[in-house]
C-alpha positions, 0 to 999 in steps of 0.5 A, spaced: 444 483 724 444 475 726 447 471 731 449 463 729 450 460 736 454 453 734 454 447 739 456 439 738 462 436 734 468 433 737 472 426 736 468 420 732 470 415 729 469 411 723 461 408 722 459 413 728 454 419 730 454 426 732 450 432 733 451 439 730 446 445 732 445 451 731 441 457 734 439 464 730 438 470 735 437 478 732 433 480 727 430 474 723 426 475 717 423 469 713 422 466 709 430 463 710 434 459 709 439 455 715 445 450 713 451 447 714 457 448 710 465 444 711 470 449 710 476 445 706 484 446 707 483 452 702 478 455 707 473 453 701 467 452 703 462 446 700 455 444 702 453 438 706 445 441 708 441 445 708 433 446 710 428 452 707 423 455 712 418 450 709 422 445 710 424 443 703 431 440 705 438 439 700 443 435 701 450 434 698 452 427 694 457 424 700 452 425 705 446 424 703 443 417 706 448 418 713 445 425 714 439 428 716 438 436 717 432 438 721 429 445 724 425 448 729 422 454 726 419 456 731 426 457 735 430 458 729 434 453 731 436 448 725 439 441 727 444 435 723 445 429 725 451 425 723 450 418 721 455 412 718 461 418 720 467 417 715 474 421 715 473 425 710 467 427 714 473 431 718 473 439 718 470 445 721 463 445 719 460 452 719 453 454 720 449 459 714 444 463 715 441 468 710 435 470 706 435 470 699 430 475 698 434 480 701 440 484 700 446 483 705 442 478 709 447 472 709 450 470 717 456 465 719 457 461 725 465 461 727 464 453 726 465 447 730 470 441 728 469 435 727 473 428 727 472 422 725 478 417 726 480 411 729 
């Protein structure tokens, strides 16, 4: 079992900056992969980034060049940076941890909102 402990979000407004961070606790096997999802108004959830053990990183279209994803494997903690906030950046962002080479090992933070508005 795997615990997602978010932290960060809150009011941005346009061409701003916030922080999102997760922290992993319980059993973490690795390799493994940490990211952030955007849960849309069908409880849709899209990718925004994503990071490897190895530090191998995957970002959406509409981020790339505004986000950075990082992590601390060490502390099994992975951080996104939010630059350049837009309003479609608004939602509930939902930290994702799981591992690919093992059956049922796939985690979900409860989210975070974000918003970004004038």
């Amino acid at each position: 079992q795997v615990r997602l402990e978010e932290s960060g979000g809150g009011l941005a407004q346009p061409g701003g900056s916030l922080r999102l961070s997760c922290a992993a606790s319980g059993t973490i096997y690795s390799p493994n992969v940490m990211g952030w999802y955007r849960q849309g108004p069908r409880n849709e959830r899209d990718l925004v980034a994503l990071s490897l053990s190895n530090s191998t990183t995957n970002y959406a279209d509409s981020v790339k060049g505004r986000f950075t994803i990082s992590r601390d494997n060490a502390k099994n903690t992975v951080v996104l940076q939010m630059n350049s906030l837009e309003p479609d950046d608004t939602g509930i962002y939902l930290c994702n941890f799981k591992v690919p080479w093992l059956p049922r090992n796939e985690y979900w933070g409860r989210g975070t909102q974000v918003t970004v508005s004038s």
